[in-house]
MIVORO-894550 format. One line per field, with one value per residue (C-alpha): residue in one letter; residue number from 1; x, y, z. Coordinates in steps of 0.1 Angstrom, whole numbers, plus 5000, padded with zeros to 4 digits. Each point is the difference from the previous one (the first is absolute). Example, Ala and Ser with C-alpha at 12.3 -4.5 7.8 and 13.67 -1.06 7.14 Angstrom:
# residues 2
aa: a_s;
i: 1_2;
X: 5123_5014;
Y: 4955_5034;
Z: 5078_4993;
***
This chain:
# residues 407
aa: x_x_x_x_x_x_x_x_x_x_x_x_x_x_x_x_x_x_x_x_x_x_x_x_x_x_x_x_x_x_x_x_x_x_x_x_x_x_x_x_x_x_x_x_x_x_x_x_x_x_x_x_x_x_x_x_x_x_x_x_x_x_x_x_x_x_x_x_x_x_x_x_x_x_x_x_x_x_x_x_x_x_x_x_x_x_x_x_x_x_x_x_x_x_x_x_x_x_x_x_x_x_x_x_x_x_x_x_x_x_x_x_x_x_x_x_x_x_x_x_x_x_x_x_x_x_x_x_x_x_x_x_x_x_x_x_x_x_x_x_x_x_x_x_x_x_x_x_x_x_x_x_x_x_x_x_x_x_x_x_x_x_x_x_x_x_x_x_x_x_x_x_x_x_x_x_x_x_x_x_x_x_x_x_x_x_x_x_x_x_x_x_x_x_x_x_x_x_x_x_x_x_x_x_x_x_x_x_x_x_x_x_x_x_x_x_x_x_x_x_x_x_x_x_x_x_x_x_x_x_x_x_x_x_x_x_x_x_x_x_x_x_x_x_x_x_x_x_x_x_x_x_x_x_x_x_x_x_x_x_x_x_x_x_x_x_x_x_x_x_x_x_x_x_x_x_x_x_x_x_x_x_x_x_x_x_x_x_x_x_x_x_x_x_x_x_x_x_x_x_x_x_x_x_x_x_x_x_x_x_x_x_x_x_x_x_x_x_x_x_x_x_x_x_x_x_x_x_x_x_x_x_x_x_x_x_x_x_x_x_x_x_x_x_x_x_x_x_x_x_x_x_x_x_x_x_x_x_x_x_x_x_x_x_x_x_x_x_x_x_x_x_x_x_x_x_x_x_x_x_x_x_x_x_x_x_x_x_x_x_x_x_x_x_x_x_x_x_x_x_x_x_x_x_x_x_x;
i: 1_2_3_4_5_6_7_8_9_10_11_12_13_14_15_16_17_18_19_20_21_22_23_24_25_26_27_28_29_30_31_32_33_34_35_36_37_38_39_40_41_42_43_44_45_46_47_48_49_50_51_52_53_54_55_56_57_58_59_60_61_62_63_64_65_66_67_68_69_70_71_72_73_74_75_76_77_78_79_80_81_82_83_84_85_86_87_88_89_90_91_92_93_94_95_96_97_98_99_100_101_102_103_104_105_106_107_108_109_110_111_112_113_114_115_116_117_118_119_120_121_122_123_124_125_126_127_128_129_130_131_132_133_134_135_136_137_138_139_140_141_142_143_144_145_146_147_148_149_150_151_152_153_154_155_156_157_158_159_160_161_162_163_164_165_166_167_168_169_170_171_172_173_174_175_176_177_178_179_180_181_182_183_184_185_186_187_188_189_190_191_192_193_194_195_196_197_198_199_200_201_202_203_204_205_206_207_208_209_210_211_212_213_214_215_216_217_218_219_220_221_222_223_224_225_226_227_228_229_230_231_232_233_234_235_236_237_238_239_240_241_242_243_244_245_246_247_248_249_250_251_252_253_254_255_256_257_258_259_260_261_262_263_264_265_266_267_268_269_270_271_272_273_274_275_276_277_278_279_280_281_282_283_284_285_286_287_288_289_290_291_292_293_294_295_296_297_298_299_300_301_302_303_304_305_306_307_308_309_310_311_312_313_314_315_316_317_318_319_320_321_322_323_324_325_326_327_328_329_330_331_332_333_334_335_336_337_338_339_340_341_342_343_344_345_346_347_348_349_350_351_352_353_354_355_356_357_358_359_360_361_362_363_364_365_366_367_368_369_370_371_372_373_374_375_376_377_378_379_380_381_382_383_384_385_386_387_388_389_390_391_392_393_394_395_396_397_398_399_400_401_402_403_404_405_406_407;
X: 4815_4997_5035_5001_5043_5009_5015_5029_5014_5001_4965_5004_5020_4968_4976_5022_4994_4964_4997_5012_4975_4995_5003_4967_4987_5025_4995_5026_5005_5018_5026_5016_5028_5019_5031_5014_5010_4960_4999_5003_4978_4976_5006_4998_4962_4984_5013_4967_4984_5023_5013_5032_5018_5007_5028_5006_5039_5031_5001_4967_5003_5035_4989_4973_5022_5027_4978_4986_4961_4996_4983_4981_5003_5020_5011_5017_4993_5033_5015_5012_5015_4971_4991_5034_4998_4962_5020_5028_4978_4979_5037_5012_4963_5002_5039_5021_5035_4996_5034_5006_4977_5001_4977_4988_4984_5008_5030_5029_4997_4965_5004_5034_4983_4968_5022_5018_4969_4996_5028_5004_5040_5004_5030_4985_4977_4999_4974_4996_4987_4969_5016_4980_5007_5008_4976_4981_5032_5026_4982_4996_5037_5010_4984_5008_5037_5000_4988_5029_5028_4993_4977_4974_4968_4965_4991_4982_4985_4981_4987_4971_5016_5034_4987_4979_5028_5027_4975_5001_5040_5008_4980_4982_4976_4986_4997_4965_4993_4985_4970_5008_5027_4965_4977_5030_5010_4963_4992_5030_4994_4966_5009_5025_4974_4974_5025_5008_4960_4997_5027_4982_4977_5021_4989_5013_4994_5010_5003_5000_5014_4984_5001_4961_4971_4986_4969_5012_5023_4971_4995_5035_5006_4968_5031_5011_4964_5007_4985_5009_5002_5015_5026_5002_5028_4985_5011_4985_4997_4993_4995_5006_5017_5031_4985_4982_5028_5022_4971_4996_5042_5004_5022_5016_5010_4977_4974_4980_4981_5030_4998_4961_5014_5030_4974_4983_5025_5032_5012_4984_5018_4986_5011_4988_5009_4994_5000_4990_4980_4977_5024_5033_4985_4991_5039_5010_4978_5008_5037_4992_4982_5035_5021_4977_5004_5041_5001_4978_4973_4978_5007_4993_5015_4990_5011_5000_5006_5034_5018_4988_4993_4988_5002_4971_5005_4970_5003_4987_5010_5033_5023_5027_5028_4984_5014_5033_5030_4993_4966_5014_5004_4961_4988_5027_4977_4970_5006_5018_5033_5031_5013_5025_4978_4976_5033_5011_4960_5003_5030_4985_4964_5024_5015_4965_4978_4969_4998_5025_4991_5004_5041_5005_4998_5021_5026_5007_4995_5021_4972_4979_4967_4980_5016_4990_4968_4995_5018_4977_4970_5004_5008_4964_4982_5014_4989_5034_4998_4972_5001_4998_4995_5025_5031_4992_5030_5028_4983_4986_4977_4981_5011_5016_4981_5010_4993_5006_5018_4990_5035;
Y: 5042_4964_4983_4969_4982_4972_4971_4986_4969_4960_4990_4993_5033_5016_4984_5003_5037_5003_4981_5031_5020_5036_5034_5016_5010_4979_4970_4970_4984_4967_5003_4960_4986_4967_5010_5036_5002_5010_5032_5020_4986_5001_5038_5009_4984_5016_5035_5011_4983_5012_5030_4986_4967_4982_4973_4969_5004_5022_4971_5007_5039_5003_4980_5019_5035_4987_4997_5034_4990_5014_5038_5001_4994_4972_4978_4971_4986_4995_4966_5015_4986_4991_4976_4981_4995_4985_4976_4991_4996_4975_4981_4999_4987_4969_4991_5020_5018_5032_5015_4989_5005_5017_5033_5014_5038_5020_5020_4986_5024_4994_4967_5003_5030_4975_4969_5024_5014_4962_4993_4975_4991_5017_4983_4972_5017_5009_5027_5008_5032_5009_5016_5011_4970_4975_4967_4975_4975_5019_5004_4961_4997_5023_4973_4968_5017_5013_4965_4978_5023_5021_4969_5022_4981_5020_5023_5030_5017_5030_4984_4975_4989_4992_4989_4970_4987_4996_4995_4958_5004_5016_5013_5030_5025_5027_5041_5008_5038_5009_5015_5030_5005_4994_5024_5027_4999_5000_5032_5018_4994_5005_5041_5007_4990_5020_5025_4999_5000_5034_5010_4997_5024_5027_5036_5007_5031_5013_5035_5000_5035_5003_5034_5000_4984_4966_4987_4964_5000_4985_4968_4992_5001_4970_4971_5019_4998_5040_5030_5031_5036_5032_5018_5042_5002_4985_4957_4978_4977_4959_4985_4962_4973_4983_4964_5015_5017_4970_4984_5029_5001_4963_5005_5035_4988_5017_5028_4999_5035_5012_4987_5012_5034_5004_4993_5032_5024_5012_5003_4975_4992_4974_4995_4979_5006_4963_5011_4989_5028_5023_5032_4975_4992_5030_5014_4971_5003_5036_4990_4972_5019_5030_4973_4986_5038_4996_4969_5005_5012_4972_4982_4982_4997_4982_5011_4979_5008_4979_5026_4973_5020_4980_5015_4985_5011_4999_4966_5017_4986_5016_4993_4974_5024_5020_4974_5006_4995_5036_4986_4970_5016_5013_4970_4979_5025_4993_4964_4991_4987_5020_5012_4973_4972_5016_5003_4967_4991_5019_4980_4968_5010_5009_4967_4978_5026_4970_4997_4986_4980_5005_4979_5023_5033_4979_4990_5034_5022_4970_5000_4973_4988_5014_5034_4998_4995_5031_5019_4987_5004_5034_5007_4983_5022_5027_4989_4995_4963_4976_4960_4985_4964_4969_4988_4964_4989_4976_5000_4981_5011_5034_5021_5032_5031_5023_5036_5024_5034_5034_5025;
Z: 5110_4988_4983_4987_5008_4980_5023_4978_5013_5002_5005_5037_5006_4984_5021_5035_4992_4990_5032_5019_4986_4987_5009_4998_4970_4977_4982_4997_4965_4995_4977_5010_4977_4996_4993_5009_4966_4989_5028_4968_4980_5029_5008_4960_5001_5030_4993_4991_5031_5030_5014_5018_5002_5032_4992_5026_4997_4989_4971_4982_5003_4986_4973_4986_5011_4980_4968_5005_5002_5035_4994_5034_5035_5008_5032_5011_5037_5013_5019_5034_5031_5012_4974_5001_5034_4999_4975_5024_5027_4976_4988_5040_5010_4966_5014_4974_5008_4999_4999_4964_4975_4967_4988_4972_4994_5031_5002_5022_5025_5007_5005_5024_5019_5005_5015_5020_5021_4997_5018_4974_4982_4965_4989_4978_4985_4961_4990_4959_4999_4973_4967_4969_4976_5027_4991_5020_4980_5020_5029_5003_4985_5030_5025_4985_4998_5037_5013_4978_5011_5032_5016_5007_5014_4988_4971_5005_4975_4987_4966_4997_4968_5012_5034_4979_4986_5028_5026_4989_4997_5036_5032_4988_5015_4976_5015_4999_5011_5032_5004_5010_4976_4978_5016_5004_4962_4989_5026_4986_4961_5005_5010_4979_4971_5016_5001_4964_4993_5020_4978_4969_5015_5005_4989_4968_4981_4965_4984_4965_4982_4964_4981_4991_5012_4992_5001_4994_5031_5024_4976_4997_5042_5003_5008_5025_5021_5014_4998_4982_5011_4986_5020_5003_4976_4972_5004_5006_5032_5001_5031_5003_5021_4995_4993_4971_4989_4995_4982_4974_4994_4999_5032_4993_4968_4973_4997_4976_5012_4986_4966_4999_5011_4973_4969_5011_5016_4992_5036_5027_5033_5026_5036_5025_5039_5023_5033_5035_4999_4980_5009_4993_4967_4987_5002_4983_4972_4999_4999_4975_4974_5007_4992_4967_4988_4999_4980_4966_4987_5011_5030_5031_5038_5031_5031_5034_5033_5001_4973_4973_4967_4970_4968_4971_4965_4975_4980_4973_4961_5000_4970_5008_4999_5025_5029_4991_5027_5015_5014_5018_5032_4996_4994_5026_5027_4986_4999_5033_4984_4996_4969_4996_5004_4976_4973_5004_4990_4975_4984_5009_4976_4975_4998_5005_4983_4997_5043_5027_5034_5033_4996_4970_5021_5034_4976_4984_5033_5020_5027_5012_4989_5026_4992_4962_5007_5015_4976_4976_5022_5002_4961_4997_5026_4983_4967_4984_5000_4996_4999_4970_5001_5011_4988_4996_4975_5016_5038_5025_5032_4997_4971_5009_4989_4970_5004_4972_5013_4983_5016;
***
């Protein structure tokens, strides 16, 4: 199976790990930046050209976690023992004390543990740990501010942006990862995307219940790329694979079989069984299309091996009064958010009827950015919110997007 990873790094991080190769049958892209600040800019534009992201450092990847654009495979090849100690070794050969130095990135007890084996002193030494938010400013704040009051001698650090501008200041030496800490995170990200890939072609069948024949059933199932059979006790039988499944529900989130089916039938019900195999999936679906009979007359339940069941409704053009408080918990399940969220989204569309951004909805829910992103993400994908245009009044740098909610 050929994948495509996205390198995201400092240019000479990016190279350093094209350098070590890849896997068979997987294809490196460059994705270099200047600044680690444009790791999400960079993932955002080669979504559509990569199937996972390989970042150079913890720095870059919480970055573009923390602003929600990462919905894929993602790494970060870690700075272990090993690689502090080849920079050590490369301060002790240059002349430099090693026994007082200040460090950015790793965790504290990574650091002591690796002087230890070392049998190296740990007492003057002043580690700043990686933290989301923490800036290449503090980091060099954290060095200049170690030298002037603990007297520490060299600077190590983790961030080609903060390393360029102390490294004139103070003896510095910059953490580059090893390669094998290259080859190892590439080998590993490599299968669990694979892995994810087989999933997408998982078995999954669907029994659809409808109380009188139709002729127009085999047209409408054409997204979903299976075949159609009838079963002994008069239903019908669609078999498919997962991948295509998610394509055809916009990720679980809509059916639009089902609206097809409620302009013609009184009753339809629709379930879907995702199994690891053919014998797994079918008693899902069997239990999935039960379960679509218990909740209204038209209907629609996926069923996965994990005890996930996702319950679609037909979009249909319902009357606004037909989404009345009652259905929140409904549509919280079809939706992925909980009822509460989806109330206090309600009260916010109330109060900015003509759209809200991505603040509006952290402000309101009192969550962070990265969290109202996804809220709104999946109001989209399930067709209850769609962007509108920009707010450019009264800002500077990219104008946040304004999405108009339908609840």
């Amino acid at each position: 199976m050929a994948l495509t990873v996205g390198i995201v790094g400092p240019e000479d991080l990016v190279q350093r790990v094209t350098a070590v190769g890849a896997p068979s049958g997987t294809t490196l892209l460059p994705l270099a930046y200047r600044h680690e600040t444009e790791a999400v800019e960079l993932v955002e534009q080669a979504h559509s050209d990569v199937d996972a992201f390989l970042f150079t450092g913890v720095v870059p990847y919480t970055i573009a976690t923390e602003a929600g654009v990462i919905d894929r495979p993602a790494m970060y090849v870690s700075y272990d023992g090993a690689t502090l100690l080849r920079a050590l070794v490369e301060l002790l050969r240059l002349g430099h004390n090693v026994t007082q130095f200040s460090i950015d990135t790793l965790r504290r007890s990574e650091v002591i543990e690796t002087l230890i084996e070392a049998k190296l002193p740990t007492e003057h030494i002043h580690v700043l740990p990686y933290r989301p938010g923490l800036t290449s400013d503090d980091i060099v704040e954290f060095h200049r501010t170690a030298r002037e009051k603990h007297n520490t001698k060299v600077a190590i650090s983790c961030l080609g942006s903060a390393f360029h501008l102390i490294e004139n200041e103070m003896p510095s030496v910059r953490l580059a990862p090893s390669r094998y800490s290259i080859r190892s995170t590439l080998q590993a990200l490599v299968l669990t995307t694979t892995g994810q890939h087989v999933g997408d072609a998982q078995v999954a069948l669907g029994v659809i219940d409808l109380p009188e024949p139709d002729d127009a059933l085999a047209a409408d199932l054409i997204t979903l790329g299976g075949s159609l059979a009838a079963l002994p006790d008069g239903r019908h039988l669609v078999v498919t694979t997962r991948g295509l499944l998610e394509q055809a529900t916009e990720q679980f989130s809509r059916m639009p079989l089902l609206d097809h089916l409620a302009a013609r039938h009184s009753t339809a019900y629709v379930g879907f069984g995702v199994g690891r195999t053919a014998a797994e999936a079918e008693a899902l679906a069997r239990r999935a299309v039960s379960r679509a009979a218990s909740i209204g007359s038209v209907a629609g339940v996926v069923s996965m091996s994990d005890d996930v069941e996702i319950v679609i409704e037909p979009s249909g053009d319902q009357p606004t009064t037909a989404r009345g408080t009652e259905s929140l918990p409904l549509l919280a399940r079809r939706v992925g958010l909980n009822t509460q969220t989806l109330a206090r989204m309600r009260e916010l569309t109330a109060t900015l009827p003509d759209g809200l951004t991505t603040q509006d909805v952290a402000d309101h829910l009192a969550v962070q950015l990265r969290t109202a992103r996804r809220v709104l993400k999946r109001l989209e994908r399930a067709g209850l919110a769609a962007p509108t245009g920009t707010q450019q009044h009264g800002r500077t740098g990219r104008p946040p997007t304004v999405y108009l909610i339908r609840l």
